[in-house]
BAKEVEX-636578 format. One record per atom (N, C-alpha, C): residue number from 1; atom name; x, y, z. Coordinates in steps of 0.1 Angstrom, whole numbers, plus 5000, padded with zeros to 4 digits. Layout:
NUM  CA  X  Y  Z
...
This chain:
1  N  1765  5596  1556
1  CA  1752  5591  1556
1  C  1745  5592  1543
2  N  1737  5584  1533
2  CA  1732  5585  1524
2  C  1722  5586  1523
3  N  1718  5598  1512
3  CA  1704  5604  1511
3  C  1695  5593  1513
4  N  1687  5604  1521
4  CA  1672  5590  1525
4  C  1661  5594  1513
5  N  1657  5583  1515
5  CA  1642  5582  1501
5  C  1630  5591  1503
6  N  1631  5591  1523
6  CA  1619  5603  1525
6  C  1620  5618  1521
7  N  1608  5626  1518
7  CA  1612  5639  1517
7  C  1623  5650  1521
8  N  1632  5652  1514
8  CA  1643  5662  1519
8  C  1640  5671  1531
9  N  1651  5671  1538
9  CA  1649  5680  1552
9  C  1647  5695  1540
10  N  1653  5697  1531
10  CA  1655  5710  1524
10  C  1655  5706  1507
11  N  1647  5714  1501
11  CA  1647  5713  1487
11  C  1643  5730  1483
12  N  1653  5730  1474
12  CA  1649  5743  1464
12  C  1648  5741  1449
13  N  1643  5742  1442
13  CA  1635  5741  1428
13  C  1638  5754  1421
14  N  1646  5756  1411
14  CA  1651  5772  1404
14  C  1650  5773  1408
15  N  1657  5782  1422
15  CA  1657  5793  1428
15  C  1663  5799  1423
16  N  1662  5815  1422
16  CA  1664  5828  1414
16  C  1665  5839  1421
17  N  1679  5847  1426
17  CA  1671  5859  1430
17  C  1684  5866  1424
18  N  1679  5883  1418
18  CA  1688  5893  1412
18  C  1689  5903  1418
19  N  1700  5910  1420
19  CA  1699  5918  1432
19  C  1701  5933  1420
20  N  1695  5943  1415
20  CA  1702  5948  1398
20  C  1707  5939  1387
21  N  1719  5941  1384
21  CA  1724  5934  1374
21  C  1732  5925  1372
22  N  1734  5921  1391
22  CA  1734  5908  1401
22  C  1729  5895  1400
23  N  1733  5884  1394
23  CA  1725  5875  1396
23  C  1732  5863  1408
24  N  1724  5870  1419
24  CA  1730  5856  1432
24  C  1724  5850  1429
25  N  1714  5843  1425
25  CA  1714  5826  1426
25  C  1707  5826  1409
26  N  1713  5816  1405
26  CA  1711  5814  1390
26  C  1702  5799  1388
27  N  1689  5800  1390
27  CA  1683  5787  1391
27  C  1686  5770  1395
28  N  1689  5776  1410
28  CA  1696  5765  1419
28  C  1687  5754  1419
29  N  1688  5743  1423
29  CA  1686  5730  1427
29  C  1693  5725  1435
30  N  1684  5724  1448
30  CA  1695  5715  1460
30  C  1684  5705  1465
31  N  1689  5693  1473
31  CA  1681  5684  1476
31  C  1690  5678  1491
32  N  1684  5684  1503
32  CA  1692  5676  1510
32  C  1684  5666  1525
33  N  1689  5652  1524
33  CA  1685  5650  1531
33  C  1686  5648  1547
34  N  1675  5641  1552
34  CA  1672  5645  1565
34  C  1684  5636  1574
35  N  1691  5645  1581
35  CA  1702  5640  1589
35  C  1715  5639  1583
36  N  1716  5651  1571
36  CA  1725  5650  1561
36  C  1735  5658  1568
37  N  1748  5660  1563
37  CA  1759  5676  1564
37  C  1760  5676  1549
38  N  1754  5686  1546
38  CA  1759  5692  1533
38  C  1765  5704  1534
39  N  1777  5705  1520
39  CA  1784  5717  1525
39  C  1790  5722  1511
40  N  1790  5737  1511
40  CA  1785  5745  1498
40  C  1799  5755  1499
41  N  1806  5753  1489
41  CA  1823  5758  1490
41  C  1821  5764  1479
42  N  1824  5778  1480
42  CA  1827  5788  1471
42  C  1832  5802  1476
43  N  1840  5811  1468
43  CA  1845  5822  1473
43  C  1836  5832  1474
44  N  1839  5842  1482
44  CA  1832  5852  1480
44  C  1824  5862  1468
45  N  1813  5860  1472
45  CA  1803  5864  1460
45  C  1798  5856  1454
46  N  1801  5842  1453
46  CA  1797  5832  1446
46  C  1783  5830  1445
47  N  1775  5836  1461
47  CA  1758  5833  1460
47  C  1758  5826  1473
48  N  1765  5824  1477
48  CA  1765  5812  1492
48  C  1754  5820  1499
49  N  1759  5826  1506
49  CA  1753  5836  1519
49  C  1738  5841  1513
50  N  1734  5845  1498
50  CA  1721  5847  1495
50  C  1713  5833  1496
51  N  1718  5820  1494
51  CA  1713  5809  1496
51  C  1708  5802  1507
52  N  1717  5805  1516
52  CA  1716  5803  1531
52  C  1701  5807  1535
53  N  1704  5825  1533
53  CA  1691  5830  1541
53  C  1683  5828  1529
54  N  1684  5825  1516
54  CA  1670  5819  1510
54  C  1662  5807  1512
55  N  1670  5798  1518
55  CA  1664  5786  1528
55  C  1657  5786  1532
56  N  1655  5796  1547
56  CA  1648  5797  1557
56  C  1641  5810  1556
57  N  1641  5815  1540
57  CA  1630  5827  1534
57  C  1636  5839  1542
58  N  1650  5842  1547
58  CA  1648  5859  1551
58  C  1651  5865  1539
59  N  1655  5855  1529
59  CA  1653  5862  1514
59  C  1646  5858  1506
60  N  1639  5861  1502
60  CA  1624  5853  1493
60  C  1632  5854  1478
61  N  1634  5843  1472
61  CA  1637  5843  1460
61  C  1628  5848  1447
62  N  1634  5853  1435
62  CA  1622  5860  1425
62  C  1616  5847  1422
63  N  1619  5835  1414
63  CA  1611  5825  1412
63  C  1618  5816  1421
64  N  1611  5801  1416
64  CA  1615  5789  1424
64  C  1608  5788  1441
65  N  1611  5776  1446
65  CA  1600  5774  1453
65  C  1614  5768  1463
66  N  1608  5771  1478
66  CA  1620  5768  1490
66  C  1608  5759  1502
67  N  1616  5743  1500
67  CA  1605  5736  1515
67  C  1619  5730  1522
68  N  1613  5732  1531
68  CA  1620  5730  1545
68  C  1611  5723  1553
69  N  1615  5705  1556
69  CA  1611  5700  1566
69  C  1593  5699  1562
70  N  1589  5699  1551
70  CA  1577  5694  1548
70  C  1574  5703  1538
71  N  1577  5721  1545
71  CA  1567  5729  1543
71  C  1572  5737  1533
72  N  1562  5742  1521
72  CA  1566  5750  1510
72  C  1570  5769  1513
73  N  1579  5769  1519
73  CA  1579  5784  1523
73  C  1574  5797  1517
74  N  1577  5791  1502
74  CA  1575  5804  1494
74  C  1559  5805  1490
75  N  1554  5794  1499
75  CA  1537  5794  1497
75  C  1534  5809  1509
76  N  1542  5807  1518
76  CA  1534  5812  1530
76  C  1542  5825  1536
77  N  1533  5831  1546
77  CA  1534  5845  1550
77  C  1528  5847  1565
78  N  1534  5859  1569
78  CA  1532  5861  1583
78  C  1535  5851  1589
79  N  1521  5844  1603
79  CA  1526  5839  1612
79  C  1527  5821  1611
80  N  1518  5818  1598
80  CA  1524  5803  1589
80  C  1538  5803  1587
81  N  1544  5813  1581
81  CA  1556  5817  1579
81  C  1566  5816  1593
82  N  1565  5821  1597
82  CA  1571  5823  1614
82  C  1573  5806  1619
83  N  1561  5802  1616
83  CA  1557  5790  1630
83  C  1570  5780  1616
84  N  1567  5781  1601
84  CA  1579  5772  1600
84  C  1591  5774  1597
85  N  1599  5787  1598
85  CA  1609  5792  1601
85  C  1614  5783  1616
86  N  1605  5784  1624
86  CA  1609  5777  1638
86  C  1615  5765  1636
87  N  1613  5758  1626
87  CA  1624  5745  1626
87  C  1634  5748  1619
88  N  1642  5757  1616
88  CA  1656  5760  1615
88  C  1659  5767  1619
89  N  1677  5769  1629
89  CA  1685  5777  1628
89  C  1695  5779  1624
90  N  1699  5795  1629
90  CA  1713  5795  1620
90  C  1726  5799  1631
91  N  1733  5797  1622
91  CA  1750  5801  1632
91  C  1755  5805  1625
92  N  1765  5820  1633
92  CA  1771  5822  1618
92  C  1789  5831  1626
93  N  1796  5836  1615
93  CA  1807  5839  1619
93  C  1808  5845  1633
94  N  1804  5855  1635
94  CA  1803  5866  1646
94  C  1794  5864  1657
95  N  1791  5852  1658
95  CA  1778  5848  1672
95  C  1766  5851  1673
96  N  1769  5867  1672
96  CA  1756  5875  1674
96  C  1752  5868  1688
97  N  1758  5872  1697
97  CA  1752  5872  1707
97  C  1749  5887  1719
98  N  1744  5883  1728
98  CA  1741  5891  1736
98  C  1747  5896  1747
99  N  1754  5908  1747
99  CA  1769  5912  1756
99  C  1764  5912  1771
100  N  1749  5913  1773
100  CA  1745  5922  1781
100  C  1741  5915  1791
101  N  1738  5898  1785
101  CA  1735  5883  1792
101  C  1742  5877  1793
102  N  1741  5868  1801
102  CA  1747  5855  1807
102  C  1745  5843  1795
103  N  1754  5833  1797
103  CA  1751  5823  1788
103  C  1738  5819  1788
104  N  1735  5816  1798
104  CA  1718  5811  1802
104  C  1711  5818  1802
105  N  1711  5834  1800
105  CA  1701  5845  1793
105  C  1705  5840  1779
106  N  1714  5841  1774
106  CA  1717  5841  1757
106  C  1706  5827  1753
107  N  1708  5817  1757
107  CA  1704  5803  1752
107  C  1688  5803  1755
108  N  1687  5811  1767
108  CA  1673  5807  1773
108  C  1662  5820  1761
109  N  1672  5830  1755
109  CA  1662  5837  1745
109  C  1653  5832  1739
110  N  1655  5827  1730
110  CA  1643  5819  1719
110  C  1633  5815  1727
111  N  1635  5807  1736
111  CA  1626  5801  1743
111  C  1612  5811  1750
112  N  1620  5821  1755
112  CA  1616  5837  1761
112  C  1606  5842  1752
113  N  1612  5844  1739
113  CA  1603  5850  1728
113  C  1587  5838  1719
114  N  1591  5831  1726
114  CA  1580  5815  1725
114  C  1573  5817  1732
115  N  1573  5826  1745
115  CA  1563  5819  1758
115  C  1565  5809  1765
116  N  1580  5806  1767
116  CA  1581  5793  1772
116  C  1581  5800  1786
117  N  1578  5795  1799
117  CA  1575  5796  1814
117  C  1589  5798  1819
118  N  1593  5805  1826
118  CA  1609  5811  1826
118  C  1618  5797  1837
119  N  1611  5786  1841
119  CA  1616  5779  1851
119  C  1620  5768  1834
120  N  1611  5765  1829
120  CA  1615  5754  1820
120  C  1625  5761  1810
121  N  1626  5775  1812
121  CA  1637  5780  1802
121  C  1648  5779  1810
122  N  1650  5781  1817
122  CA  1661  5779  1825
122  C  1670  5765  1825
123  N  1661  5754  1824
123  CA  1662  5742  1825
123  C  1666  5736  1811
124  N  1660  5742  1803
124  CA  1664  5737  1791
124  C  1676  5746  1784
125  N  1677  5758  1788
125  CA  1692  5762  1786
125  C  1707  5756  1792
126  N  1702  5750  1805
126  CA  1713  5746  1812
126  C  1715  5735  1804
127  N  1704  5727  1803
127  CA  1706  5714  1794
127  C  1716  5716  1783
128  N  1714  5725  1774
128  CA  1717  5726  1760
128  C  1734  5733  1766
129  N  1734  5737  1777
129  CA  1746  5744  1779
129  C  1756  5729  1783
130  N  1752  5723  1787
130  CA  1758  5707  1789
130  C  1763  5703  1778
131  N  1751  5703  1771
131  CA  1751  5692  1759
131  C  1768  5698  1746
132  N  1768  5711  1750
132  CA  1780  5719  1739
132  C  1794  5720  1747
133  N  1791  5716  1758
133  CA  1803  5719  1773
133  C  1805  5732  1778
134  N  1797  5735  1782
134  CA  1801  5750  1786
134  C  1789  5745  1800
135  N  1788  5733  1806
135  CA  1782  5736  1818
135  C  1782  5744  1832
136  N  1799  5747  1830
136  CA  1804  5758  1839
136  C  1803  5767  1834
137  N  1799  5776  1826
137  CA  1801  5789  1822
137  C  1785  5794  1819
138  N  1775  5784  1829
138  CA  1763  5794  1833
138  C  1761  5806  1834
139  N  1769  5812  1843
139  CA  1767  5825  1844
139  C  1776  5839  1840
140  N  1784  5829  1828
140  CA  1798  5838  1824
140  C  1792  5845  1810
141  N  1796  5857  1811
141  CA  1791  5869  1796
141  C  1799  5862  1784
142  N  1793  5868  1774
142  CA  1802  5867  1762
142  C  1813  5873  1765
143  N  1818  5886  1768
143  CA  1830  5887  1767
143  C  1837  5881  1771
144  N  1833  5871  1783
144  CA  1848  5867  1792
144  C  1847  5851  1782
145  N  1844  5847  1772
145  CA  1848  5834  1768
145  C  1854  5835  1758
146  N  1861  5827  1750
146  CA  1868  5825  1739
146  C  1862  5824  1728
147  N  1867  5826  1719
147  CA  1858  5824  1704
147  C  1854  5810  1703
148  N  1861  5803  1705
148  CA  1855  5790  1702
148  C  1843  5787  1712
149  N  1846  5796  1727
149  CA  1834  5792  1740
149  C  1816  5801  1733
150  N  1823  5814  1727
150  CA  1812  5820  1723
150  C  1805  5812  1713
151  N  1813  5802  1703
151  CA  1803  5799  1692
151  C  1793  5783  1695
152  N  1802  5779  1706
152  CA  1795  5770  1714
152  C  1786  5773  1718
153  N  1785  5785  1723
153  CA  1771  5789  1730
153  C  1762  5795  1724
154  N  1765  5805  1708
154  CA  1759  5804  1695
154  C  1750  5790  1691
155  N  1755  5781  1688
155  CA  1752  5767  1689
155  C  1738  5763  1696
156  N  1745  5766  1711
156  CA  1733  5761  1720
156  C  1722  5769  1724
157  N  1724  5776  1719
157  CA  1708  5792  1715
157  C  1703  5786  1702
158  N  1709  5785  1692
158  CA  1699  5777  1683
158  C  1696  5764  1681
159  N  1698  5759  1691
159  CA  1694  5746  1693
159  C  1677  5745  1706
160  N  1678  5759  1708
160  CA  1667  5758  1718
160  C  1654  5756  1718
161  N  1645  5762  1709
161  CA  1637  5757  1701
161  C  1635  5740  1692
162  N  1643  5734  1693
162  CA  1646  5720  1688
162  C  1643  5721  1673
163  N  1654  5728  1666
163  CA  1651  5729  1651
163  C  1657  5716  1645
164  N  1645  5712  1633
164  CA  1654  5702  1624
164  C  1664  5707  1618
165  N  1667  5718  1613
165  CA  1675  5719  1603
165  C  1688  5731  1611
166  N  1700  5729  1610
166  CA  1707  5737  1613
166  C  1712  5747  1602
167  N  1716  5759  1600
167  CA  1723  5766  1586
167  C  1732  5768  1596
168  N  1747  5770  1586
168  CA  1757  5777  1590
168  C  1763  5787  1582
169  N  1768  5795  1587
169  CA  1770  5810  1577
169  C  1782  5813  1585
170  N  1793  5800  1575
170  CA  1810  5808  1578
170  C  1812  5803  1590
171  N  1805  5795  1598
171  CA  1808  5797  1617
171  C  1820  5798  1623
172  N  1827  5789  1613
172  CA  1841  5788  1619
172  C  1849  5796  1612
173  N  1849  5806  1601
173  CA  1859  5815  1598
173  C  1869  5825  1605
174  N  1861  5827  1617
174  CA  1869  5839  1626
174  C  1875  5826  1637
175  N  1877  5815  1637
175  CA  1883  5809  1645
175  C  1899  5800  1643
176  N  1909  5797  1651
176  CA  1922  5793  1646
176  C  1915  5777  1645
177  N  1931  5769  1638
177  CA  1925  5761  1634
177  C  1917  5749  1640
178  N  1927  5750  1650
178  CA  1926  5741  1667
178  C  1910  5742  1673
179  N  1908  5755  1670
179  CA  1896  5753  1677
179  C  1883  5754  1662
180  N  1886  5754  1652
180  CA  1876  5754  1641
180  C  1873  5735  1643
181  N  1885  5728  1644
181  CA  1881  5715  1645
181  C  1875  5712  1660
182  N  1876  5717  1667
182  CA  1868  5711  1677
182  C  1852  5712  1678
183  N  1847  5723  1668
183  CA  1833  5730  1664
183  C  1831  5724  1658
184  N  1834  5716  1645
184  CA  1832  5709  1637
184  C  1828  5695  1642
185  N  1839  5687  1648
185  CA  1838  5676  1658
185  C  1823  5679  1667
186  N  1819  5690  1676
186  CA  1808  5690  1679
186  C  1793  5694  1674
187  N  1796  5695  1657
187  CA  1788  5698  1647
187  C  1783  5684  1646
188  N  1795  5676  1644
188  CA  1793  5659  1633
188  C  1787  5653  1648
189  N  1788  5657  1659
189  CA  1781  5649  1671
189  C  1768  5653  1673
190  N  1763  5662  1673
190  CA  1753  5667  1671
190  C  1745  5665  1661
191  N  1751  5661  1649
191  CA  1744  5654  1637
191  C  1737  5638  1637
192  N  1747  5635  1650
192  CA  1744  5616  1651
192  C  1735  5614  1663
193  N  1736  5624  1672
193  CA  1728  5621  1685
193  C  1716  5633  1680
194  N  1716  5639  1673
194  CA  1703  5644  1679
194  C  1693  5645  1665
195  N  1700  5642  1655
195  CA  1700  5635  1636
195  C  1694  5650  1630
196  N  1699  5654  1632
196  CA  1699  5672  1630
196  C  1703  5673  1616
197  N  1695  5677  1603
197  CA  1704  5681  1595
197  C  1708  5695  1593
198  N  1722  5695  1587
198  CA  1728  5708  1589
198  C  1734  5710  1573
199  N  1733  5721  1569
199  CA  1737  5730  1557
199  C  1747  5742  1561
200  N  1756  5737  1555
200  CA  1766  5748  1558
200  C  1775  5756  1546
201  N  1778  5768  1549
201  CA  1784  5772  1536
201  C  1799  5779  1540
202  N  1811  5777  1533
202  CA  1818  5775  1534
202  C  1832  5784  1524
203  N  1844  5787  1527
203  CA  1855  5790  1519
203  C  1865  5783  1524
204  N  1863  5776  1529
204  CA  1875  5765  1537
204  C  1872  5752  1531
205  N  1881  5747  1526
205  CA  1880  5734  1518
205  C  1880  5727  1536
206  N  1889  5723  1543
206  CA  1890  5715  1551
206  C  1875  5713  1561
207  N  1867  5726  1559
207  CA  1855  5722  1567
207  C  1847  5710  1560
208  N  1849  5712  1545
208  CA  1841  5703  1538
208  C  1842  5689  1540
209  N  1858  5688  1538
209  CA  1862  5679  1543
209  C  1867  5669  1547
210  N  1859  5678  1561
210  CA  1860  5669  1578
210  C  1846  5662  1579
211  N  1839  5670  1576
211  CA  1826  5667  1580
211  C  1811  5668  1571
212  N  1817  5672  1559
212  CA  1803  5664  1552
212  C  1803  5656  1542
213  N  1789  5651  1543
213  CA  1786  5637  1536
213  C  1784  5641  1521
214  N  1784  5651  1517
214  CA  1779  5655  1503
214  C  1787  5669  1502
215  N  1787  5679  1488
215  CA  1793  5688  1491
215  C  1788  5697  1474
216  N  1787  5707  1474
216  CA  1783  5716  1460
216  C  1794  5727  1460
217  N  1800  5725  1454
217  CA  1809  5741  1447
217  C  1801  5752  1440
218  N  1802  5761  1445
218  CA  1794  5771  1438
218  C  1798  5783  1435
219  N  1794  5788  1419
219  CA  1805  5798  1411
219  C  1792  5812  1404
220  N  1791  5820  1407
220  CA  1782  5827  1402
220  C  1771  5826  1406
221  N  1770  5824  1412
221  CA  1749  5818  1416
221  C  1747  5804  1413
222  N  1756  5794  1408
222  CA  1755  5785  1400
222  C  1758  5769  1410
223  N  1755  5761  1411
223  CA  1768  5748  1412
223  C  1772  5743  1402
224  N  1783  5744  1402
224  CA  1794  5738  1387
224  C  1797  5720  1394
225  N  1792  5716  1406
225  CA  1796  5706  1403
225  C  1790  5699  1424
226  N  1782  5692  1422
226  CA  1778  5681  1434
226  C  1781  5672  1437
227  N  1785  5664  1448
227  CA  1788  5653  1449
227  C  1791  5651  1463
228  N  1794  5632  1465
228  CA  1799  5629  1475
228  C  1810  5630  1480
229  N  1813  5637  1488
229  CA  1823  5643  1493
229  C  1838  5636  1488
230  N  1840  5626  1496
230  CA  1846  5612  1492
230  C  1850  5610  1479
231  N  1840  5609  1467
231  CA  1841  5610  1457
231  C  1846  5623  1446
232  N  1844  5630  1451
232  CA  1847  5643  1447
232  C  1864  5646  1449
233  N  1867  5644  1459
233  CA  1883  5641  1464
233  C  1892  5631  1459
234  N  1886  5622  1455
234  CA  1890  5613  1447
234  C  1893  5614  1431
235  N  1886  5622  1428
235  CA  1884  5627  1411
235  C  1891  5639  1411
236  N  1903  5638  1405
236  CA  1912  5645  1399
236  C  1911  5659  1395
237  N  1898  5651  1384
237  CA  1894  5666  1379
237  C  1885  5670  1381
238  N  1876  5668  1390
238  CA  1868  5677  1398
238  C  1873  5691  1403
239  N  1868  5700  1407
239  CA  1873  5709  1414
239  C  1876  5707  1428
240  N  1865  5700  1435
240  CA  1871  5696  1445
240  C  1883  5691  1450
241  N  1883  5679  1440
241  CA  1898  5673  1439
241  C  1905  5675  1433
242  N  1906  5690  1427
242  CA  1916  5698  1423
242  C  1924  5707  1437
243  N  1913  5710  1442
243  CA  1917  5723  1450
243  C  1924  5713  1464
244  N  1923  5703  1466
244  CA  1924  5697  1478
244  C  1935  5691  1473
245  N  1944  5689  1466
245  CA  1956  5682  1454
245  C  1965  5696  1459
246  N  1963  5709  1451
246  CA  1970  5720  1455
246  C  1967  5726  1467
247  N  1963  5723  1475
247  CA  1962  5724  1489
247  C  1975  5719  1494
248  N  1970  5701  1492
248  CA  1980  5693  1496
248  C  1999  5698  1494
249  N  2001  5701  1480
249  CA  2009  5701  1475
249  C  2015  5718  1479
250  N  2007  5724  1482
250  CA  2017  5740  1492
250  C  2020  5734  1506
251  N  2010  5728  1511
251  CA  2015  5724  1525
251  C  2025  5713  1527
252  N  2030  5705  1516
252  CA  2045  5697  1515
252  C  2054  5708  1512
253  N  2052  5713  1499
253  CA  2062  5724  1498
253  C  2065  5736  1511
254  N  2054  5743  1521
254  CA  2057  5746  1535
254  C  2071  5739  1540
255  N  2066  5727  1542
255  CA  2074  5717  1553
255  C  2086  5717  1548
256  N  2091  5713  1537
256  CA  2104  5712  1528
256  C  2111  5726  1531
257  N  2106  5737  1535
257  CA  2111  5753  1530
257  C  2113  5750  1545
258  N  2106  5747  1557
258  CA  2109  5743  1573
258  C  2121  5736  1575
């Protein structure tokens, strides 16, 4: 999908934050737009994960300026702050869900902590429990479902609230590969039917891509290098299209050694 002309679901302007003698983010610039999959590939430590939650402000950056979906976050505090956090969620490796609830307690949460009336939460969890496939597993705990059934239902808890903007943090790392594609496949559906944009960050070239339209590598706090996904794969000497070349080329050499 190509960037739209209207205001970015998400823009950051320098963002900066040092943690000591740490620099996670080294005067970023991102621009993504609304109904986009962008997806942010770097190894560990690179800054990903400080970026993420600098998005949606659970990290306030030293300088630079974070809007999401209109609003300038780093203008605002307390319960301004709160009300536009509400249009993003996040997902992330480990579910973070609730051992103690039912899927339809887990999903119907957000809603709970809203004031929403406990019949229309009910209703709108089953919904969302449909909408990811887990319509049978209304009343089944986290422990009794699979990793891939838990991040489904991860999913449909932050989808409760009706956020524009999705983050992802790793979602699919703790999953095999069989089922990292099927999360993915219900990421890019959820992108078209409900025009959701989603930012994801990543150490798996293949999540990048599968499923996004755009893509940033990022090396120190830095992006060394943006682009259309497509395009990036295509060019040689990109890194992208470096790393997805020697990708390619262990996984023939695999097969040959078979």
């Amino acid at each position: 999908m190509p960037p739209s002309a209207a205001t970015p679901s998400i823009r950051l302007s320098g963002a900066t934050k040092r943690y000591g003698d740490v620099i996670a983010l080294d005067g970023v610039d991102l621009a993504v737009a609304p109904g986009e999959i962008f997806g942010i590939l770097g190894r560990s430590g690179a800054g990903k994960s400080t970026l993420l939650r600098t998005v949606n402000l659970l990290t306030r950056p030293d300088t630079g300026t974070v809007e999401v979906a209109g609003s300038d976050l780093t203008a605002l505090s307390g319960r301004r702050l709160r009300a536009a956090r509400a249009k993003t969620a996040m997902i992330f490796q480990h579910f973070n869900l609730l051992s103690n609830r039912n899927a339809t307690s887990n999903v119907a949460l957000p809603l709970r902590f809203a004031g929403v009336p406990r019949a229309r939460r009910r209703e709108r969890a089953l919904e969302l429990l449909d909408l990811v496939g887990l319509a049978d597993k209304a009343k089944v705990y986290p422990g009794q479902l699979s990793g891939g059934q838990r991040q489904r239902l991860a999913i449909a808890r932050a989808l409760a609230a009706d956020p524009e903007v999705l983050l992802s943090d790793e979602a699919t790392s703790a999953l095999d590969t069989e089922t990292t594609d099927e999360i993915l496949d219900l990421l890019a559906r959820l992108n078209r039917e409900l025009g959701l944009t989603i930012l994801l960050i990543t150490h798996e070239l293949e999540v990048i891509t599968r499923i996004c339209d755009r893509a940033a590598v990022m090396e120190a706090g830095r992006f060394v290098e943006t682009g259309w996904t497509s395009e990036l794969l295509a060019d040689a000497d990109s890194r992208l299209g470096s790393q997805a070349r020697r990708l390619a080329a262990r996984l023939v050499g695999e097969e040959i050694v078979k």
